[in-house]
C-alpha positions in Angstrom: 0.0 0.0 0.0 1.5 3.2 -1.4 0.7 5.2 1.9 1.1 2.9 5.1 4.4 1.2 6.1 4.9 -1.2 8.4 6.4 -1.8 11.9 8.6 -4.7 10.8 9.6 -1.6 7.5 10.5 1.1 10.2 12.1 -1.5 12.8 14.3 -2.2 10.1 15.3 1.2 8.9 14.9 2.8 12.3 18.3 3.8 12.2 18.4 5.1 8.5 19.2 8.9 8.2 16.6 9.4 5.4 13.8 8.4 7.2 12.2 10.7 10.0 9.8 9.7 12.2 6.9 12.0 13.6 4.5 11.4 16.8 1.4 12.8 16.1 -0.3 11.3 19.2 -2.9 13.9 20.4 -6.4 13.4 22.4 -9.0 16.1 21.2 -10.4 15.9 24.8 -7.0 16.7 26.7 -4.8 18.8 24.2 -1.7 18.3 26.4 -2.4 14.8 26.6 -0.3 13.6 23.2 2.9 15.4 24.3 3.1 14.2 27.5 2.7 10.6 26.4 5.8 11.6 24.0 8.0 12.9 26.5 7.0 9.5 28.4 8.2 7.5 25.6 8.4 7.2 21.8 9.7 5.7 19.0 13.3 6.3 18.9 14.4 9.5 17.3 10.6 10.4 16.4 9.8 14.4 16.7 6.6 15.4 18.3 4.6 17.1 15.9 1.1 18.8 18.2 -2.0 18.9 16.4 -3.4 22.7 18.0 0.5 24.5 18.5 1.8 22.9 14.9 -0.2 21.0 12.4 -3.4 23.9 12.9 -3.5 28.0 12.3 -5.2 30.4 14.0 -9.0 30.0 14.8 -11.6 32.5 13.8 -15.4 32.7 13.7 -15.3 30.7 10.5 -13.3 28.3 8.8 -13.5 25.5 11.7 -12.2 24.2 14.9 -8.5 22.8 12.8 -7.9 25.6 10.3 -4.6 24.8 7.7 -1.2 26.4 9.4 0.3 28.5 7.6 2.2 26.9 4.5 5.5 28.1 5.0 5.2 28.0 9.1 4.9 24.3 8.3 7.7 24.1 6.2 10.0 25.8 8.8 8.0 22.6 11.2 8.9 20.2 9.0 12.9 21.3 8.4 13.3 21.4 12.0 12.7 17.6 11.6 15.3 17.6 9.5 13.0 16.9 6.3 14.2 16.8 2.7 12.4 16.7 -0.4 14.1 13.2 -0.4 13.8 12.5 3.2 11.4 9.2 3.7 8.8 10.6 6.6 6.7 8.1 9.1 4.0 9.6 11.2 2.6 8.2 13.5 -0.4 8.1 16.7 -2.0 5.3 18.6 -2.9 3.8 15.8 -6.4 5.7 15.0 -4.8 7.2 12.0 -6.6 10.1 12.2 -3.3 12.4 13.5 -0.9 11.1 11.6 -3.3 11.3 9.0 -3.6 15.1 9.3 0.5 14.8 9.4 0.3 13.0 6.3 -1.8 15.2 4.4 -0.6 18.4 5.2 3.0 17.4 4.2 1.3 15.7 0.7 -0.5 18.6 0.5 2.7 20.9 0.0 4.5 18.5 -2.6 6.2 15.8 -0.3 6.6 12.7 -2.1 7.7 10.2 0.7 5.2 10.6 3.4 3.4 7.4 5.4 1.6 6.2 8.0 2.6 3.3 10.3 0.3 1.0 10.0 -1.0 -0.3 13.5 0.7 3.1 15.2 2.4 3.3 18.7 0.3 1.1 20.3 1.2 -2.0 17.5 5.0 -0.8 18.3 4.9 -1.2 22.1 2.7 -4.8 21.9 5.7 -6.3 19.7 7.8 -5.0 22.5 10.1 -2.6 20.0 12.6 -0.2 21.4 11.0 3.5 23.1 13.2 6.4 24.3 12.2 9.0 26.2 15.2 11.2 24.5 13.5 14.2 22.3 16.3 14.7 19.1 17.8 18.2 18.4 16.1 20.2 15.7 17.8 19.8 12.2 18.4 21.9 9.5 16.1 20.0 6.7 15.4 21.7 3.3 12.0 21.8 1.8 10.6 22.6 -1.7 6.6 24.0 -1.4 4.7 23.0 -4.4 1.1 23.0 -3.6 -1.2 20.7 -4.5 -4.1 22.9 -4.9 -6.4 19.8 -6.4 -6.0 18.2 -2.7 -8.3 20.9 -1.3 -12.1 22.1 -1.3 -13.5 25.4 -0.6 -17.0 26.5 1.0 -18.0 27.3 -2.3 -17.2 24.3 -3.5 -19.0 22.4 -0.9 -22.3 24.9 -1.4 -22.5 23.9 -4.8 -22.2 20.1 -4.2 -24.6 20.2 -1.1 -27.1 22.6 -2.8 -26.7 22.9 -6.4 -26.3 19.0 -6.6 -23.2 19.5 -8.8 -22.6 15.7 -9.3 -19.7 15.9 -6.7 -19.5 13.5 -4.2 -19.8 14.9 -0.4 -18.8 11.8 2.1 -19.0 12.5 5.8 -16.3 10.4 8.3 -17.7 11.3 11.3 -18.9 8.7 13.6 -22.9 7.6 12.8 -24.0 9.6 15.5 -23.0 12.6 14.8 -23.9 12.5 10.9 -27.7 11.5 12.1 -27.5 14.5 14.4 -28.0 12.7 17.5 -24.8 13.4 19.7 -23.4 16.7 18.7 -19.9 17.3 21.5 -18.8 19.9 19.8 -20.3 22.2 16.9 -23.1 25.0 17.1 -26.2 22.4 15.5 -26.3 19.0 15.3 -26.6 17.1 11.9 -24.9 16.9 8.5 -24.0 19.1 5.5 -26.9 18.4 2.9 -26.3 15.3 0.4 -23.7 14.3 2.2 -23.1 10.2 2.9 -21.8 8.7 5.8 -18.8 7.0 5.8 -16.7 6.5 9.5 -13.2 6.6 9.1 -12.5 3.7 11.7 -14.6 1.0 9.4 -11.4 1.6 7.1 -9.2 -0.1 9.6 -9.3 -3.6 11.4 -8.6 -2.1 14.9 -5.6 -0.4 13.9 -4.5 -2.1 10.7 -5.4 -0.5 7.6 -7.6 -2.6 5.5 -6.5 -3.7 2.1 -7.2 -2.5 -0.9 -10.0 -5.1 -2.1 -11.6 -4.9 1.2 -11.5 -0.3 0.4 -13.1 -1.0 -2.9 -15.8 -2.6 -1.5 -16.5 -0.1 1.0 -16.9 2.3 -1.7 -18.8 0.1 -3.8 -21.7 2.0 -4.4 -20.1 5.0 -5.6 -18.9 6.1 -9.1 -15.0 6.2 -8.8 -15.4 8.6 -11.7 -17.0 11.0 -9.9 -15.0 13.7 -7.8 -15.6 13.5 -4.0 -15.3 16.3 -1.2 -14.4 14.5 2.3 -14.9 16.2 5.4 -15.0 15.1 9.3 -15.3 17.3 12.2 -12.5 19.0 11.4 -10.1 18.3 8.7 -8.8 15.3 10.9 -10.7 12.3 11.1 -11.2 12.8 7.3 -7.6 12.2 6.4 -7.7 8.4 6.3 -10.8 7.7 4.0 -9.1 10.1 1.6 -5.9 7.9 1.9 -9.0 5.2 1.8 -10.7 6.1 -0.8 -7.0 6.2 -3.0 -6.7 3.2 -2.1 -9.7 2.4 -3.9 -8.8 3.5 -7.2 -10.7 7.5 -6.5 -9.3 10.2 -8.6 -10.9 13.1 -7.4 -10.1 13.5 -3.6 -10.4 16.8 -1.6 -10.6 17.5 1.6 -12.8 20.3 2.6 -10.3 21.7 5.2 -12.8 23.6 7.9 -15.5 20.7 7.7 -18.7 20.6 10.0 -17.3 23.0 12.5 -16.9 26.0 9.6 -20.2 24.6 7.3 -22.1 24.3 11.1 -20.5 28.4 12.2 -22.7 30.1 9.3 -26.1 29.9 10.6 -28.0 30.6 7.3 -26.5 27.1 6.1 -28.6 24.3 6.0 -28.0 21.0 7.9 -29.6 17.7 7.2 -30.3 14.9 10.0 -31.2 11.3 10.0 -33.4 9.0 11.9 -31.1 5.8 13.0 
């Protein structure tokens, strides 16, 4: 699988000097949570990238609770891990996928070519009793081209015209059922669903925290036209990450994350919000 690598892959080239390694743990309920587990103990030589302080901008009324950083204040993130263009980068978190996921896309995003998840995350590491450190590496001096890929992302507008001028794009929701059916809302102004959209939970890509193969991705997807282009969104812009890597897997063309998510669509009240009876 061209995006996930696995434990036995990074125990092997743990020690390689083109491969970096990136924690991405994080708990959305305890923000402090992920980097205390880090300092606790990691994957030797990994660098602790935060979800709020470095993989997120600035919030404002709009544009959700995750908003992209800045594009060049992530490239000055990613050099201090010592990234290349050639450099061959591993995130990882518990093994939910969704952090490293956000890791993952962000640095695809900007033109890396070498980016990948560990399949089965920290948790998978620590069971097959592989070496942890608590040591934190020195920053680096990495160099890092920017070459945007602006097909990777979808605006409001573009999500307004698939939710309510039926444009023949795709919209797929990841959240859990719940909260697409509006019946448990934690977190955003008005419980429910951005219009048209379909629900398809991230987690039901993975077997616990193994990614599911590419046969088994397909037919998740099986009822939708792989021709058609698809806008993904979560909560977020987190939990959305891997059914995009998902729906690749499955042979999707057209893949674009709607970046703000429920928690922009939900901030504009004049928007309208579907539920469903479960």
């Amino acid at each position: 699988m061209e995006y996930i690598r696995s434990i036995a892959w990074l125990s092997e080239h743990l020690h390689d000097p083109n491969v970096c390694i990136v924690d991405c743990r994080f708990q959305l309920t305890d923000p402090a949570a992920g980097e205390k587990e880090y300092k606790e103990g990691h994957i030797p030589g990994a660098f602790y990238a935060h979800l709020d302080r470095d993989l997120s901008g600035e919030k404002g009324v709009h544009g959700g609770r995750h908003p992209f950083p800045e594009l060049q204040e992530l490239r000055k993130i990613a050099e201090s891990y010592g990234i290349t263009d050639d450099t061959i980068v591993i995130a990882y978190d518990h093994g939910e996928a969704m952090f490293a996921g956000r890791f993952w896309w962000l640095l695809s995003y900007i033109g890396h070519k070498h980016v990948y998840i560990l399949d089965g995350g920290f948790s998978e590491w620590k069971k097959q009793g592989l070496p942890v450190s608590s040591d934190s590496p020195s920053p680096r001096n990495g160099h890092l081209s920017v070459n945007v890929q602006h097909g990777w992302t979808a605006s409001i507008e573009d999500v307004k015209k698939a939710a309510l001028e039926n444009d023949g794009t795709i919209l797929i929701d990841s959240r859990a059922p719940e909260r697409y059916a509006g019946i448990l809302e934690p977190l955003d102004r008005v419980p429910g669903h951005i219009p048209t959209a379909v629900n398809y939970f991230f987690q039901e890509g993975l077997n616990g925290t193994h990614w599911k193969g590419e046969e088994a991705q397909k037919e998740r997807f099986k009822t939708l036209d792989r021709d058609q282009p698809v806008i993904v969104y979560c909560g977020s812009g987190v939990s959305a990450t891997p059914n995009i890597i998902a729906l690749k897997q499955a042979g999707f063309q057209h893949v674009r994350l709607y970046g703000g998510s429920y928690s922009d669509w939900s901030s504009y009240e004049e928007l309208p919000v579907e539920k469903k009876d479960h």
